[in-house]
VOGU-3710 file (C-alpha; in Angstrom, 3 decimals, decimal comma):
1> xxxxxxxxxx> -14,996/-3,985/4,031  -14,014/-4,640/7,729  -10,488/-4,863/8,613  -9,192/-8,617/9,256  -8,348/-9,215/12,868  -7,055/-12,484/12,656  -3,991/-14,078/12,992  -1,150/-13,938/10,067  0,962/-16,466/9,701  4,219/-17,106/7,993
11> xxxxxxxxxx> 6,716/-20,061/7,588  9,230/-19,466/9,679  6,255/-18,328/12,418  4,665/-21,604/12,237  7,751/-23,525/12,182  8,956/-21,519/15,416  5,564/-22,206/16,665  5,629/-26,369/16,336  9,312/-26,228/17,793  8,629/-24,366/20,828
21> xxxxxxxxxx> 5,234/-27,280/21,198  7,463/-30,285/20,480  9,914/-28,626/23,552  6,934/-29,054/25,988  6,983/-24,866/25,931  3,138/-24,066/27,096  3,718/-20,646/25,308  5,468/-18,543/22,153  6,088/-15,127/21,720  6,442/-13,331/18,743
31> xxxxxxxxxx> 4,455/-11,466/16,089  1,409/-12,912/14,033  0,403/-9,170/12,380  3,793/-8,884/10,393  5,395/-7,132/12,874  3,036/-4,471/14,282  2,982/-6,093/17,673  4,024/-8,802/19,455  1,980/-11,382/21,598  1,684/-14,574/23,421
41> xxxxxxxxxx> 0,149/-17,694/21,581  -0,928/-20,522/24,036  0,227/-23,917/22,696  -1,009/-27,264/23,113  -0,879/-30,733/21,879  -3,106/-29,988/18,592  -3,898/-26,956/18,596  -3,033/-23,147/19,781  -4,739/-20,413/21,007  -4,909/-16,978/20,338
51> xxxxxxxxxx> -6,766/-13,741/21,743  -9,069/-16,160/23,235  -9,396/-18,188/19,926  -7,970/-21,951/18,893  -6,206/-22,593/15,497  -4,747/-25,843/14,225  -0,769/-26,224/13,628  -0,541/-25,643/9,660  1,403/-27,840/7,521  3,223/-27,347/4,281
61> xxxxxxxxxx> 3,546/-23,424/4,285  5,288/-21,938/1,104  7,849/-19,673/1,426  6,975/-15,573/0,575  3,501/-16,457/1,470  1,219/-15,137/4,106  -1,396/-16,669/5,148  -4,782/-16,103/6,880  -7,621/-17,713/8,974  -10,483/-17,702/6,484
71> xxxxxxxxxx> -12,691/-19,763/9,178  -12,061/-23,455/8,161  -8,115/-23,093/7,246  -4,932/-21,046/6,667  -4,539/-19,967/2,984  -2,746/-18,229/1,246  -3,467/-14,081/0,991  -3,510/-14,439/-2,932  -6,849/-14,507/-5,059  -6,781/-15,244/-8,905
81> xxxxxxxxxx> -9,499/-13,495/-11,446  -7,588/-11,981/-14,623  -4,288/-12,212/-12,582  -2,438/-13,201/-9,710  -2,303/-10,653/-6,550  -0,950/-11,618/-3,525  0,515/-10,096/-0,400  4,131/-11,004/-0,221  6,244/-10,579/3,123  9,683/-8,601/3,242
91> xxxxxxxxxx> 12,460/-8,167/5,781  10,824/-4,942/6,925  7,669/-6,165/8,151  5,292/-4,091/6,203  4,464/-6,274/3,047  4,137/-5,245/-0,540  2,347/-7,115/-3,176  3,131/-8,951/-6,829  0,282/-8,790/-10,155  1,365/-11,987/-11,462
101> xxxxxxxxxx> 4,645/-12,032/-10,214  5,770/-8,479/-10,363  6,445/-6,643/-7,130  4,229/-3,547/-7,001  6,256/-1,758/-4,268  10,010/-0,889/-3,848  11,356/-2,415/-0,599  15,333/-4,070/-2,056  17,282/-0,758/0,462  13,795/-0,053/2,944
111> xxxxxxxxxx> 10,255/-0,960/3,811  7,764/-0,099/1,557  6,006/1,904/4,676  9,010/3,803/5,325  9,746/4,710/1,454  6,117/5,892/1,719  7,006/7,973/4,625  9,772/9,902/2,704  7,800/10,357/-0,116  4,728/12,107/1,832
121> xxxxxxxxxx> 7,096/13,992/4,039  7,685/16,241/0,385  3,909/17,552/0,289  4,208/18,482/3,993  0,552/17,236/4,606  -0,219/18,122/8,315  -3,431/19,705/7,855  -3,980/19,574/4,717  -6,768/17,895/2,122  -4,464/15,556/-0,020
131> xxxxxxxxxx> -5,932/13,393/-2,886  -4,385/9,911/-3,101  -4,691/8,588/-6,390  -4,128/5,370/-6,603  -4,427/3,735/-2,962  -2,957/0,376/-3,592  -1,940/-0,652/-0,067  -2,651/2,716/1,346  0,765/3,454/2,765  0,749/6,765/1,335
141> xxxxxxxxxx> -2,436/7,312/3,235  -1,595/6,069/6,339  1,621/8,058/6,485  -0,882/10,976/6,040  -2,625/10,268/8,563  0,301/9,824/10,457  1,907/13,251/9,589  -1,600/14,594/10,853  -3,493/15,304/7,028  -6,589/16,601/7,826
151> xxxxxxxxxx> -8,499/14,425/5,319  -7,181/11,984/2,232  -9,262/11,368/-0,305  -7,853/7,857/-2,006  -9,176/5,764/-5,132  -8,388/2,057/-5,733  -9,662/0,832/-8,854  -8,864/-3,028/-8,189  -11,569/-4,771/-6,020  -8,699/-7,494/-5,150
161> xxxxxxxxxx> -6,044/-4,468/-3,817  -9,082/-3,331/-1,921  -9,269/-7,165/-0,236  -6,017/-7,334/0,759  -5,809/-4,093/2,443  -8,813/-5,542/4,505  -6,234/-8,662/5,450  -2,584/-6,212/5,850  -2,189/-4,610/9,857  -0,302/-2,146/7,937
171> xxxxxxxxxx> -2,981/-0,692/5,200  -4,996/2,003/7,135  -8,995/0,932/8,105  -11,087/4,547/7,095  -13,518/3,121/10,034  -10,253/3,436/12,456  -9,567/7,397/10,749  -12,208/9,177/12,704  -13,738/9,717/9,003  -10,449/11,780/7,765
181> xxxxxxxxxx> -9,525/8,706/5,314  -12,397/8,528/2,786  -11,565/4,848/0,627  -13,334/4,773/-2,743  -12,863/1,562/-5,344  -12,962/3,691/-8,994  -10,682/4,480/-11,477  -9,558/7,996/-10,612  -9,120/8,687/-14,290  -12,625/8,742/-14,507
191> xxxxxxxxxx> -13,424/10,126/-11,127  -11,013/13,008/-11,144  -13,518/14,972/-13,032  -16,042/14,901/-10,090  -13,700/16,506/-7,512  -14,077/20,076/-7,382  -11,512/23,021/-8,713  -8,419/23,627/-6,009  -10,371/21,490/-3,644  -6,652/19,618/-2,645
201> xxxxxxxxxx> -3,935/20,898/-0,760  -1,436/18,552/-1,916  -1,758/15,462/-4,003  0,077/12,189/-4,856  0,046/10,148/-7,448  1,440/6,587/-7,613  0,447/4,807/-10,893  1,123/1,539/-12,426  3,877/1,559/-14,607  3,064/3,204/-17,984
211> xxxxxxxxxx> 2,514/0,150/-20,474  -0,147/-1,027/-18,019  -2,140/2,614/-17,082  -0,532/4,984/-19,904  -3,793/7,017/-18,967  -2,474/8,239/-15,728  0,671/9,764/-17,377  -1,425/11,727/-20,261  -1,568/14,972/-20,375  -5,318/15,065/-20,299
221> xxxxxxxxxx> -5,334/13,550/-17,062  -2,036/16,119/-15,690  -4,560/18,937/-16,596  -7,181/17,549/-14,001  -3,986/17,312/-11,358  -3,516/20,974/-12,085  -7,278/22,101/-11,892  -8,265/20,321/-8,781  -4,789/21,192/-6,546  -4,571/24,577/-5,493
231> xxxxxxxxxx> -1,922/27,183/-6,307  1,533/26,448/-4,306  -0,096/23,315/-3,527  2,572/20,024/-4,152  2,590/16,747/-6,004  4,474/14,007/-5,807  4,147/11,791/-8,764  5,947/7,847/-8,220  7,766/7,152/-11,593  10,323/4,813/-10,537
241> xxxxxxxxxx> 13,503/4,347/-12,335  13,095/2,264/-15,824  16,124/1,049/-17,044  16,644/3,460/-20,353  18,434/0,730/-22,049  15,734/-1,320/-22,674  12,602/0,981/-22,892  14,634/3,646/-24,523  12,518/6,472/-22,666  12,946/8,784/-19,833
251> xxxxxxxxxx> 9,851/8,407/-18,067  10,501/10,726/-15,594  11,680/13,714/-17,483  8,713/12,868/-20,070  6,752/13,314/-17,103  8,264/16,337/-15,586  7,812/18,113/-19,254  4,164/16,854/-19,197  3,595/18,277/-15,663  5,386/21,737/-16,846
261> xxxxxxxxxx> 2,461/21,967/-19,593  -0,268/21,565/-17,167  0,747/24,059/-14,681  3,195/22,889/-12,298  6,883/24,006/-12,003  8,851/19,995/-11,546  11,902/18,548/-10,677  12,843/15,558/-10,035  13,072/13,951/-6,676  13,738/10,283/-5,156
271> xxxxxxxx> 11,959/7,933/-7,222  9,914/10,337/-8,960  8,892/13,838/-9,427  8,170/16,741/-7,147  5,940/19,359/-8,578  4,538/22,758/-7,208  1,359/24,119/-8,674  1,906/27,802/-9,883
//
């Protein structure tokens, strides 16, 4: 799907927007791709224009929404099948994104691009074949490519992830990557079995939380990590932190133990797990 090249728009954008028309300003400056760049907007009685474009003012925009030009009106980057996804702003530019209501990125102490950042900087991945397992907003990849990966190989099993990528300056385009970034909408635990034996350099694995993809914590599928990176290759594996109180489990030690089994020698590290293939 072709990357959006639109203009974004939140509240306080449009709000800044109207006051800087109702001053008799014939211009604003700021940002309208979450913070990637900043531009000039020409403004006018009833209407604005853009990179050669015209928009009308919006009215009644919700707070933590973003919205988009879908051709007739702003709305909303959300879509509704079985759940809700939407793109939700933060402080740090780079958004992250709720399933019906619950926020599938960390960003409460950094960005969600710059936690990425940290956590790719422990597979070292400058020129090196890394598999990305589970692409969501591809921050993982584009820190890759950033850190100078040699190719990524990412899955995204949900079609509506896929769509917002298309709509988020942030998310990497694979028609921008020069063909290192190869995209593919599957469900890697399932496609795992296609990739070849120590075909990856370094890997990284950021699942859903376990009651909602318990799959990608088995050890069936840990055995497949093992078999496709290469000896001395490294893993990163996203666990989070669940509060042991409540779920009575320590997810990432489980996981650490599980990873052991298959091969790798773990420990854990930031959010997560840090494992070297032996």
């Amino acid at each position: 799907m072709p990357h959006y090249a639109g203009p974004l728009l939140m509240r306080p954008e449009a709000e800044a927007m109207l006051a800087a028309r109702d001053r008799g300003d014939g211009a604003w400056h700021g940002s309208l791709d979450l913070g990637r760049s900043k531009g000039e907007a020409s403004l006018q009685a009833d209407a604005w224009q853009w990179k050669g474009r015209s928009y009308p003012y919006p009215s009644r925009l919700k707070d933590r929404t973003i919205y988009w030009w879908d051709g007739d009106e702003f709305a909303a980057v959300s879509r509704y099948a079985s759940s809700l996804i939407k793109l939700v702003p933060t402080e740090w530019g780079a958004p992250t994104f709720e399933i019906d209501g619950i926020k599938m990125l960390p960003t409460a102490k950094a960005s969600p691009f710059e936690d990425a950042r940290r956590k790719v900087a422990l597979v070292e991945p400058r020129g090196k074949a890394v598999l990305d397992t589970c692409g969501g907003l591809g921050y993982f990849a584009a820190c890759c490519l950033e850190a100078g990966a040699s190719r990524i190989h990412s899955f995204e099993k949900n079609p509506d992830v896929l769509w917002l990528r298309t709509l988020n300056p942030w998310s990497p385009d694979p028609d921008a990557s020069g063909g290192r970034l190869q995209l593919v909408q599957a469900d890697v635990s399932q496609a795992i079995v296609r990739i070849a034996d120590a075909s990856v350099d370094a890997l990284l694995h950021d699942p859903p939380r376990f009651g909602i993809a318990g799959e990608l914590y088995s050890q069936a599928f840990y055995d497949q990590l093992a078999r496709v990176l290469r000896r001395g290759g490294r893993l990163f594996h996203y666990t989070g932190s669940p509060n042991r109180l409540t779920s009575a489990r320590d997810v990432p030690r489980e996981v650490a133990g599980r990873l052991e089994k298959a091969g790798f020698k773990a420990q854990l590290a930031l959010d997560g797990v840090l494992a070297t293939r032996r």
